[in-house]
C-alpha positions in Angstrom: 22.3 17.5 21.1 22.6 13.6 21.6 20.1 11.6 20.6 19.9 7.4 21.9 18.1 5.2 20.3 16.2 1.9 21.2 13.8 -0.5 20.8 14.9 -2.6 18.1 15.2 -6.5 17.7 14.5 -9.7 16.2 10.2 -10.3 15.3 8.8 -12.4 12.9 7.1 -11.0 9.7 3.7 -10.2 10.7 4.7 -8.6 14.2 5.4 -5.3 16.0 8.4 -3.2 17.6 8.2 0.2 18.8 11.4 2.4 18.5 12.0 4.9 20.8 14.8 8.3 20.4 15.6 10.2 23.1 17.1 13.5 22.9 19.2 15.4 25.3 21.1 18.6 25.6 19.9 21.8 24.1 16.9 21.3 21.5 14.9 23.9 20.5 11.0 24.9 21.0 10.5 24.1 16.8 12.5 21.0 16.0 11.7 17.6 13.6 12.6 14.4 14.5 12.3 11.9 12.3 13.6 8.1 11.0 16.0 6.8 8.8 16.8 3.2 7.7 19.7 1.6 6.0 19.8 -2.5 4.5 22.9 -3.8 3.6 24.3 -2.1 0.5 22.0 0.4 0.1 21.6 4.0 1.4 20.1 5.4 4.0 16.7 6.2 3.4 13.6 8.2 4.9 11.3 6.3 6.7 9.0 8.9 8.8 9.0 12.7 10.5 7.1 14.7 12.4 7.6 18.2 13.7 6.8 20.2 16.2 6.1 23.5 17.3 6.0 24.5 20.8 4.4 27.8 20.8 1.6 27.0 18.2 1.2 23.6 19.7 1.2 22.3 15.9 2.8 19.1 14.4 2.6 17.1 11.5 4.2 14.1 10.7 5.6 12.4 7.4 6.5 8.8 6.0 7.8 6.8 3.2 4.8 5.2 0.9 6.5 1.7 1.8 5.5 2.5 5.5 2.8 4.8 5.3 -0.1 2.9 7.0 1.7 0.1 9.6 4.3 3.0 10.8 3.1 5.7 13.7 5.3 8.1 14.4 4.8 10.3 17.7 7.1 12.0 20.3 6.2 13.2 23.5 7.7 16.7 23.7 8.0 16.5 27.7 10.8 13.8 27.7 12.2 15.1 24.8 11.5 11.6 23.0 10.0 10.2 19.7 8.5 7.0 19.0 8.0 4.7 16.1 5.3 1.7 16.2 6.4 -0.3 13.0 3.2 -3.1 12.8 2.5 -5.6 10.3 6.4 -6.0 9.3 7.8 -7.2 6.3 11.4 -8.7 5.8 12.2 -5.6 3.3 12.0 -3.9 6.9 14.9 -4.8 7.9 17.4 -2.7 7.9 19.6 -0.3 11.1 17.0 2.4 12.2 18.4 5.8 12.6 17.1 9.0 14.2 17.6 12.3 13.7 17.1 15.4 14.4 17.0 18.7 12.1 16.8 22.4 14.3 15.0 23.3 10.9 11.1 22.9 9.9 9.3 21.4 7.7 9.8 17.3 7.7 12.2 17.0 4.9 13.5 13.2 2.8 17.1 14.6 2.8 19.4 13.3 5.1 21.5 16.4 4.9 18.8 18.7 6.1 19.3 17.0 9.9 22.4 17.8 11.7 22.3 15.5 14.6 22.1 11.7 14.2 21.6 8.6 16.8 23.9 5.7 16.8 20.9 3.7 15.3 19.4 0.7 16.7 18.5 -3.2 14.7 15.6 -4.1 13.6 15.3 -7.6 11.7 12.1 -9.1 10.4 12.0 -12.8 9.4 10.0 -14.6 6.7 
């Protein structure tokens, strides 16, 4: 499984970016997808999840408390590719966005619950 990310860039505090991951190669029907972040000197931490399950058409998704309501997470299962609309940003957003990918439900914090990671993409937020 490879996974690309995009999306990210330079906004202003106040603005928008939408992330995008795309997986290829073999992935299975029940998978979770989901976003980590890291800031200079600190770990890499959770930002959001969501799974999915193919045959029960089910998903659920999962964020941080410091994003939970200006982050949407989604993925759109035909191309294989999640999303993350980051609104209302802050400066303490800013950080290198990571996605990843765990062959494993539920959502989980832990980075060492997914197996396969993006190379991670910038996202800087000025005051």
């Amino acid at each position: 499984v490879q996974l690309q990310a995009s999306g990210g860039g330079l906004v202003q505090a106040g603005g928008s970016l939408r992330l995008s991951c795309a997986a290829s190669g073999r992935t299975s029907s029940t998978y979770v997808m989901a976003w980590f972040r890291q800031a200079p000197g600190e770990e890499r931490t959770f930002v959001a999840g969501i799974s999915w399950d193919l045959y029960r058409q089910y998903s659920k998704s999962q964020y941080s408390d410091s994003v939970k309501g200006r982050f949407t997470i989604s993925r759109d299962n035909a191309k294989n590719t999640m999303y993350l609309q980051m609104n209302s940003l802050k400066p303490e957003d800013t950080a290198l966005y990571s996605c990843a990918l765990s062959t494993s439900p539920p959502v989980s914090t832990l980075r060492d619950r997914y197996r396969y990671w993006g190379q991670g993409t910038q996202v800087t937020v000025s005051s």
